[in-house]
N, C-alpha and C positions, 0 to 999 in steps of 0.2 A: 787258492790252490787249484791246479788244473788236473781232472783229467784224463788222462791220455791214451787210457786202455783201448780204448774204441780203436782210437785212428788206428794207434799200434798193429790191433787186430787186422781192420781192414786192408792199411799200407802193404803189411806183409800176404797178405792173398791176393791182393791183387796187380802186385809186381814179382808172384813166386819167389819171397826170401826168407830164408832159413838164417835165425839168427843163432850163430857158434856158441857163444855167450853175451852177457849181460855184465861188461868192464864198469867197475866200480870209480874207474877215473874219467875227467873230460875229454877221452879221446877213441877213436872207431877204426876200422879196416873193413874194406871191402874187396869180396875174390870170388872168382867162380871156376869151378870145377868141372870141364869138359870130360865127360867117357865118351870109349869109342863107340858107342850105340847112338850118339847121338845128343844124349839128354845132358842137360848142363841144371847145374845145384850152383844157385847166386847163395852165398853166405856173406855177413857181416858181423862186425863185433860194434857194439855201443854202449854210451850208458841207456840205461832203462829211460824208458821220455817221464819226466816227474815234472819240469820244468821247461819253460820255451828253451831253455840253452839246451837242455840235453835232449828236447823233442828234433833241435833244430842238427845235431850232430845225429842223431838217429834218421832222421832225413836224408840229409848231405849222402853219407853212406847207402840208404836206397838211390839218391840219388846216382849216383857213380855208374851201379844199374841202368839205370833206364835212360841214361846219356849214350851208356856201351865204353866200355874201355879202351877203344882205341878209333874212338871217334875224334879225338884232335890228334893232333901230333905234338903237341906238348905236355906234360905233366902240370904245369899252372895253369893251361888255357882251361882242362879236364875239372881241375878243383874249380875252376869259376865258374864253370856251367854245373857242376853238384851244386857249389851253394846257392849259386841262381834259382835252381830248380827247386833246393828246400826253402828256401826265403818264398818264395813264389806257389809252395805247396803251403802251408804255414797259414797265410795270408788267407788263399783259399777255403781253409779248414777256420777260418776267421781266431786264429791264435794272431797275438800282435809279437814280430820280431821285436823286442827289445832292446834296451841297449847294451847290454849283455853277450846278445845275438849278435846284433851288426859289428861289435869292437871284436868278439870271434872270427865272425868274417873279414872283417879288415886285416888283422893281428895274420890269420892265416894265411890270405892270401898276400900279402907281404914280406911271408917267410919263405912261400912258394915263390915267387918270384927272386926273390934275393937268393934264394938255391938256384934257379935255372940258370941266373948269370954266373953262380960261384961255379957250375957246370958247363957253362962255356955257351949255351943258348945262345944262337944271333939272332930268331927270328920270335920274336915274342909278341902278338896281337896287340894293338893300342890300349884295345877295351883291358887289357890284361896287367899292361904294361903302369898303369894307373898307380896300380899299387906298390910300383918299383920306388927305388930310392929317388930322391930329387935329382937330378943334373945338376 
């Protein structure tokens, strides 16, 4: 059993995120809150990291962050550089992506993709596109 307090601790200071709550299901959101003064409140919702899956969606969701949300212009290209980046923090924090983890990520981004076509997308990145249905 792993865990995960630390990272938890540290991830959220030092990407300034404020977690809304702690979802009790396998799934996250991530938002930020601009005032006019200036200051911006990053929130997310995750499960609690107890296990690589759900350290790995508690990631994804910092992730989002620190990509910037509208740093692509597609909504799938965005979730492929979140999980990019928690696969890729993960790693570095020497927790092993599982296979648990990678069938998450695949499953998801495959859903992302098959939404962007069901929304009429033309322009979908190769590296992205991977995950689409076969031709």
């Amino acid at each position: 059993m792993h865990h995960f307090e630390p990272i938890v601790r540290r991830v959220k200071i030092e990407h300034d995120i404020r977690v809304k709550r702690w979802r009790r299901h396998m799934s996250g959101c991530a938002w930020q809150v601009r005032h006019a003064d200036g200051r911006v409140i990053r929130w997310i919702e995750s499960p609690y990291p107890r296990t690589p899956i759900s350290l790995s969606l508690f990631l994804h969701e910092v992730g989002h962050h620190v990509i910037g949300f509208e740093a692509y212009p597609t909504r799938c290209e965005e979730e492929y550089h979140a999980w990019n980046w928690a696969i890729a923090q993960m790693q570095s924090m020497r927790v092993s992506p599982d296979a648990k983890v990678m069938s998450r990520y695949e499953l998801s981004m495959r859903y992302e993709v098959e939404k962007a076509i069901r929304r009429g997308a033309t322009e979908i990145p190769e590296k992205v596109m991977q995950f689409g249905r076969a031709a």
